[in-house]
Steps between C-alpha positions, in 0.01 A plus 500: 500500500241362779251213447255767475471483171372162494186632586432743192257467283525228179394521199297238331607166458691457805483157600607390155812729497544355914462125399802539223710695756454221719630203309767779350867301569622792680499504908458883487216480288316262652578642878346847409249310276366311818525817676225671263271223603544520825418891458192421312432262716540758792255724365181256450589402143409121427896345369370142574499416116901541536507198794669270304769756334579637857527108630748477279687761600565318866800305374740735560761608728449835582299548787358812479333360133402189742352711752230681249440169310394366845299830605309438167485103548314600871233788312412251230527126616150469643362640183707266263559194727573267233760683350685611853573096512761607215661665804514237733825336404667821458383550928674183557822551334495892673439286829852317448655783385920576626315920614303497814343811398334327172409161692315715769331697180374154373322417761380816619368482151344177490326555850295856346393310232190333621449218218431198651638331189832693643450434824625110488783574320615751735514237813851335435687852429313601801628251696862522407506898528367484873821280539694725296859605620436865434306689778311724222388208334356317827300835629354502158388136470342528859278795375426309205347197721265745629377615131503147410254392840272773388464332180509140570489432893470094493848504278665675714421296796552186290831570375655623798565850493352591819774269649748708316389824590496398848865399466556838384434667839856372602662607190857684555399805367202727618359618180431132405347492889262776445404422156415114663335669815315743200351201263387314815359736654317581156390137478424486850213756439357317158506150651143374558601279812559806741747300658836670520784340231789506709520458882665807629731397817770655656761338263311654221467801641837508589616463137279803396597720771884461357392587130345791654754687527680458155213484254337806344238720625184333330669144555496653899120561479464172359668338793355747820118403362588116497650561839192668676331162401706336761423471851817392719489239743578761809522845622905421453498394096263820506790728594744337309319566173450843659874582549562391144233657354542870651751582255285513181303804671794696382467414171423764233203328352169609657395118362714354748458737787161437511544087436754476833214750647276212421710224642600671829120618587416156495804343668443746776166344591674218631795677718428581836365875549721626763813337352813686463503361157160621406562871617837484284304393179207733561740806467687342218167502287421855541801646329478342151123576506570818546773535220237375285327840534744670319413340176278593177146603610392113379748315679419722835092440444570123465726487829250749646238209435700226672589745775194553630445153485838439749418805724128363589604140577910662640434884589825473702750422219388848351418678820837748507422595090204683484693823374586265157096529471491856508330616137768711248311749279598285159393204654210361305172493589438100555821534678422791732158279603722178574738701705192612707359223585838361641548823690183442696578146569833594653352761682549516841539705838846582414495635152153601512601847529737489156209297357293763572637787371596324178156425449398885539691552235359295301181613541591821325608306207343551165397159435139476615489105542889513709320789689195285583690204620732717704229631700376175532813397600517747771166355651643173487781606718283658727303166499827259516690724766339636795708754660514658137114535474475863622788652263317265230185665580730842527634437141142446395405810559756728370438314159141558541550894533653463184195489338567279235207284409656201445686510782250608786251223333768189576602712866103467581517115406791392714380751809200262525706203486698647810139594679440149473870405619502775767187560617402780732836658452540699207141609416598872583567551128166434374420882454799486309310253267235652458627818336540300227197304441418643149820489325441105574408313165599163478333256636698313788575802645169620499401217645772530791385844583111392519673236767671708709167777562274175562777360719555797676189695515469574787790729526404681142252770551379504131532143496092474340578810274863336327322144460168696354730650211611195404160355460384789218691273257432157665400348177831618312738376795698184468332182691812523722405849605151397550525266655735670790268807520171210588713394725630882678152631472364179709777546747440856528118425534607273793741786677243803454137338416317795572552748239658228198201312479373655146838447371511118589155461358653707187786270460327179585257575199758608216664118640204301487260687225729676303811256455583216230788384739396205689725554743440793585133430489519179746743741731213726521247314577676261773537869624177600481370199641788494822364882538107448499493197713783501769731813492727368826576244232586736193693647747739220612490433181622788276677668805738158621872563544666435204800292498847646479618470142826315417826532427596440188202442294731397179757214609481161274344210666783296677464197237540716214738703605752188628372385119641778357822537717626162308447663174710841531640585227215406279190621325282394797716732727406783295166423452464433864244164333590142548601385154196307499347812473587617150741191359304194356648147388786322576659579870196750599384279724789444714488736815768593749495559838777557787633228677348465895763632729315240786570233287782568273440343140497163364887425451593584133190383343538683195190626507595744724251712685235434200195455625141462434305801594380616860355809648607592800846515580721255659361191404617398173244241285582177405576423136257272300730273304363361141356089553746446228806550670465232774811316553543178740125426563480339789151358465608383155087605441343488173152642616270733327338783774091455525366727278467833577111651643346670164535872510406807246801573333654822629604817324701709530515924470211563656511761730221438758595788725533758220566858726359370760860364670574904552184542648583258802770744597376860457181482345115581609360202654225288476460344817325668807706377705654775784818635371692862524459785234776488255748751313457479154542182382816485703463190712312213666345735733250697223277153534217476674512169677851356561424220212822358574440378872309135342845299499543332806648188654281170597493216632257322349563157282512583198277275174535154557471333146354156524740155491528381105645105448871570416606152499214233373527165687527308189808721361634478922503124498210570776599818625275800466584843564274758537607876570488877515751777599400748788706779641538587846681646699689673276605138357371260187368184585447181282153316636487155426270187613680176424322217432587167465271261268758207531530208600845528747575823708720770390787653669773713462370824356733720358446807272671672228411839263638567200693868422163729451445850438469649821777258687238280693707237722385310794649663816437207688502100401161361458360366841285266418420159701480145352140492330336153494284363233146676468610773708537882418768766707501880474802613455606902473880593349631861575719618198751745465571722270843508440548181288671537146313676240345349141264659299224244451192546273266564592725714772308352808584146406593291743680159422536278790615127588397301763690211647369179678604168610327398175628757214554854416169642330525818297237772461452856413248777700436874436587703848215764530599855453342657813758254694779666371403873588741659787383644810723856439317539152324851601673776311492867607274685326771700346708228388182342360400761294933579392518135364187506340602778246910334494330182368427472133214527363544155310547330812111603574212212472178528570274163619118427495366385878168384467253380773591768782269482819563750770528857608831644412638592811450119567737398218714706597494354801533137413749633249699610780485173687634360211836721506358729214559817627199772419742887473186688417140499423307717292186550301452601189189573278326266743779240471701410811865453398743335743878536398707216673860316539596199550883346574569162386737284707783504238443893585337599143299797556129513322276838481113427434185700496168357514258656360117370639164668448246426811256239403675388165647174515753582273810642564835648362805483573828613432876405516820694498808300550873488406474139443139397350573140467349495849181638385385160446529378866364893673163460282385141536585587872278803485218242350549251804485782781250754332276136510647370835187559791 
């Protein structure tokens, strides 16, 4: 009979008739007795009242009784602490036991049970089972140091275990290695310090690269994640972990595919490009990638995920498959989407023609949203591959004679994208459009057919008549179709002014009078305005080339998507999100970047490739280290920073721009600014006004902030030091006046700076000249910024020691913020507005400035002289809103807008970064420049 019937129903009385069974004399008895507690347990019914009748039941030698006595002991020990010390002595005997199975069980136990009472009992068996002859028993106990760190951190440190585990890693057998490389890599994320537990170098590595091959699958994962935290020393320990890694893509596991995946994408930034090697390894990859495409619908969306990842930063690894990503019929839906989107990225002149003709298929499918995107796809070929454009264009039109609403509505949308791309070249069609103007009903491609007559007028006949049909329902339309048919009307008002003049009027009036929509209201009247005083003007306006449209409108910013190369094989992959993005606590905060082929890595740091954040691509940021972990201070300094300038506290989720970030890209505009006529939304180019042109270069000085007394003469034994910081030149300097109120003359300056947060170091020595008594110098020190790093607090405090014939004097300074903004801290407008939605909205503050003076084009000017980078300018509701980056020399990026209303002195503004601890430093620099003359 099964254990099934365990889990009938009882009658009344049950835990009386349970308690006697268990203290029955009989094994039997008490073994199925246990085993009708466990089932109650099982199903939600509360058995603690039998804790100490089951505790009895542990002194025994059958271990299938032990087993359930210790599955109850782990349900019911937090609840009933007291009594589960009963157990404890029992756990030590088990510990000492002649099996190796029930010693393992005994401390597997004792580590689930999270009693602190418990806990420091548990530390000597502990000890002696991670020394245990027994393999079993020592891959146990090293998993158990990681339960037991989660519970009590400081006793783990303080008794030694750490030590053990490390010892572990060169353990004789690889389960006992993985498990080790498992629990440390486990504590390695819950550790408070950041700093990495054990310093991965090539003997290490070596010793995990030889378990790798024996241990199990998951004990393989284990090991390939540790190892893509290491960066070798050279381009030669590169390959070598390479060769000895390739293997494992043959595995059967899709777990460890994708881990080697991992490690390999990231050793390969540091081989040379055109090496023989490199070309081998690249076609190695593509094969198990491919094999993973022939699993379970899941397992083929998750590679699918972490495929398009490898093909946008590698398309050449993949560039022979793209027949794998040809859609079945029983694929499923998410997965037929996934396989699209690769198929277009692999796209190219010489499968464009297969690509093509799969995608006609596809657009006869009977899933509306996979027929959407494959006619979408099919513009995006024409887009991505030029000689394809006219059988793209072809294709187009046999699917719209199809009639099919669905389908001509998505054709229409993509044919104006290729207008835009190919201009003057394909417009032939447009009678072809026009047939099908009223089976049109949603609104973007409405709004794409009201483009194309106003962009192309002049060669439709019944250009006024189409455009006057849509206006009989201008109040029902979308605001995305109004706006586009202001905007065609105008232009066609511009081509043929004499008999379209009611009609502009007509449409100028529902805009202004008759609208709610403030943006289309302030369209229409810039236009009315541009019409009734200077039409030349409205016409170089509204009629300007447009600019060609790009690409690929849908790769991942560089940063992120190096970010999420290092974490195939994970959630982020899937997501396509930095894990910062949707994982909060412990080891969130710890981001990942590639390691600089120009550069190589830092040899075996441990740390290996992770990084603070950055922006742009190839330069990775610095990492802040916490003030507590300083080792070997040089300075020996015991000085407390100057206190911090008072500031409004800042808060965060506050979402300044609300919608207005899409607006920057494709939305109406505010400004008056000349600019081109748009399509639809679709781009920069439906502004008026290019409000991105502001940014710009100077070479003005940037706000000098007044010498403070660092050093009082009475604490300098008569030396006085007064100082600033500057920037120029693309360099930080330290301004100081000496002065010596002694009696005897000083000589022999020398200077020294403590480990700071942005890795200020002199890059000189100090050139100063002997100063006599009564007599003051000016001395100016260029630093660097490649010193080591220390997180200080406040972050831009600066300990320093000075050194003269007389003593070494000790003092602290705060370096201002503005000196520590980069000259390359403009972002493209695109990239600006990507990270701004990829950053959290908890990593969003939002500052008081009060006591503005000025126009805004003139902060934004002196903003820019200051390194603060103004991407775009807009107003709205008569406020003037000025969305700006900035790039700190330790390469942090920070997004800001600034929101200022003419003639108020007050001002806000607003802070999007992935590391906020520099808010601090950007807004009391925004005080001292928004106040500079």
């Amino acid at each position: 009979m099964t254990d099934s019937k365990y889990f009938t129903t009882t009658k009344k009385g049950e835990i009386f008739e349970l308690k006697s069974e268990l203290n029955n004399d009989k094994k039997e008895k008490k073994k199925e007795a246990v085993k009708k507690v466990i089932a109650s347990m099982t199903v939600g019914k509360d058995v603690s009242a039998l804790f100490p009748d089951v505790v009895n039941c542990m002194q025994t030698d059958n271990l299938e009784l032990k087993k359930l006595v210790y599955l109850y002991l782990m349900n019911y020990a937090k609840s009933q602490p007291d009594m589960a010390i009963m157990a404890v002595n029992t756990f030590v005997k088990d510990c000492e036991d002649s099996n190796p199975l029930i010693r393992a069980l005994a401390v597997r136990t004792m580590g689930c049970i999270r009693v602190d009472k418990i806990t420091e009992y548990l530390c000597e068996p502990l000890r002696k089972c991670l020394k245990d002859e027994d393999p079993y028993v020592r891959k146990t106990a090293a998993v158990c140091v990681a339960k037991l760190y989660d519970i009590s951190a400081t006793m783990v440190e303080d008794q030694g275990f750490l030590d053990q585990l490390k010892d572990l890693l060169s353990d004789s057998n690889p389960m006992v290695v993985a498990n080790a490389v498992a629990a440390l890599s486990e504590i390695n994320e819950a550790s408070q310090s950041g700093q990495p537990l054990v310093e991965m170098n090539s003997v290490t590595i070596n010793k995990l690269l030889t378990a790798l091959n024996e241990c199990t699958e998951w004990g393989q994962v284990f090991i390939l994640d540790s190892l893509a935290n290491y960066s070798p020393k050279d381009e030669r320990e590169a390959q070598s972990i390479c060769e000895r890694i390739t293997p494992r893509l043959a595995h059967a596991n899709a777990a460890v595919v994708l881990s080697a995946v991992k490690v390999l994408m990231k050793l390969l930034e540091m081989l040379s490009s055109d090496s023989d090697f490199c070309a081998t390894l690249t076609k190695k990859l593509a094969p198990p990638l491919v094999t993973l495409l022939s699993s379970e619908p899941e397992v083929q969306y998750v590679a699918l995920r972490n495929i398009n990842l490898i093909v946008q930063k590698r398309p050449d690894i993949l560039k022979h498959e793209m027949k794998v990503f040809f859609v079945k019929y029983n694929d499923p839906i998410y997965v037929k989407l996934e396989k699209l989107d690769i198929m277009i990225r692999l796209a190219n002149q010489s499968n464009i023609a297969q690509v093509l003709s799969e995608l006609k298929e596809y657009a006869t499918e009977v899933d509306v949203d996979f027929v959407r995107k494959a006619v979408r796809a099919i513009g995006r070929c024409a887009i991505k591959v030029e000689p394809s454009a006219e059988r793209c264009v072809s294709t187009l039109l046999d699917l719209i004679q199809t009639k099919v609403n669905y389908v001509v509505q998505e054709a229409i949308v993509v044919i104006k994208d290729i207008f835009r791309k190919y201009p003057n070249k394909y417009e032939s069609i447009i009678s072809t459009l026009c047939e099908n103007l009223d089976t049109l009903d949603e609104p973007e491609a409405r709004a794409s057919m009201v483009w194309i007559i106003g962009e192309y007028a002049e060669r439709i006949d019944n250009a006024d008549e189409l455009l006057d049909s849509f206006l009989e329902g201008f109040q029902d339309e979308n605001a995305q179709v109004q706006l586009q048919l202001l905007t065609a009307v105008v232009k066609l008002f511009l081509k043929r002014p004499s008999d379209t003049q009611e009609l502009v009027q007509h449409v100028l009036s529902l805009a202004t009078q008759d609208s709610d929509n403030p943006d289309l209201r302030d369209r229409g009247f810039i236009y009315w305005r541009l019409l009734s005083t200077d039409p030349a003007a409205a016409k170089e306006v509204v009629l300007a080339d447009k600019p060609l449209i790009s690409e690929e409108t849908d790769l991942l910013e560089p940063t992120l998507l190096d970010e999420l190369i290092c974490h195939i094989s994970s959630l982020a992959s899937v997501y396509h999100k930095p894990p910062t993005a949707f994982v909060e606590g412990r080891g969130a905060g710890v981001r990942k970047s590639l390691p600089n082929r120009a550069t190589g890595s830092g040899a075996g740091t441990g740390a290996g490739g992770e990084q603070a954040e950055s922006v742009t691509g190839g330069t990775e940021a610095m990492v802040i280290p916490n003030q507590e972990s300083l080792i070997g201070d040089l300075l020996s300094m015991d000085i407390n920073a100057p206190a911090m300038p008072a500031a409004p506290t800042a808060t965060s989720n506050v979402d300044l721009l609300g919608g207005g970030l899409d607006i920057l890209l494709g939305g109406p505009p505010t400004e008056t600014a000349p600019a081109a006529g748009g399509a639809g939304g679709g781009g920069a180019s439906s502004l008026l006004g290019d409000i991105f042109g502001l940014g710009g270069a100077s070479l003005a000085v940037g706000v000098q902030i007044p010498k403070v007394t660092w050093l009082p003469a009475e604490k300098g034994k008569g030396l006085e030091i007064q100082g600033t910081f500057s920037r120029r030149n693309g360099e930080v300097f330290m301004d100081m006046t000496l002065t010596n109120k002694a009696m005897q003359p000083m000589t022999n300056f020398a200077i020294q700076l403590n480990k700071n947060s942005f890795g200020l170091v002199p890059s000189s020595p100090l050139q100063a000249a002997p100063l006599p008594p009564n007599q003051t110098m000016e001395v100016s020190l260029a630093l660097g910024t490649n010193g080591p790093i220390q997180r200080m607090e406040p972050l831009n405090n600066l300990q320093v020691a000075v050194k003269n014939n007389i003593d070494i004097f000790y003092f602290a300074c705060l370096v201002h913020g503005n000196v520590l903004f980069a000259e390359d801290g403009q972002l493209d407008k695109r990239v600006f507005l990507n990270t701004w939605k990829e950053i959290p909205a908890a990593n969003e503050l939002q500052y008081s400035l009060s006591g503005v003076i000025g126009t805004t084009d003139g902060i934004a000017s002196k903003m820019t002289t200051n390194n603060i980078f103004t991407i775009a300018k807009r107003n709205v509701e008569g406020q003037d809103m000025l969305y700006q980056s900035l790039k700190l020399t330790n390469n942090i990026w920070v997004l800001l807008e600034l929101k200022l209303q003419p003639g108020n002195p007050d001002a806000t503004l607003s802070l999007k970064s992935r590391s906020v601890e520099v808010a601090n430093i950007i807004f009391a620099a925004y005080e001292a420049i928004i106040r500079s003359p």
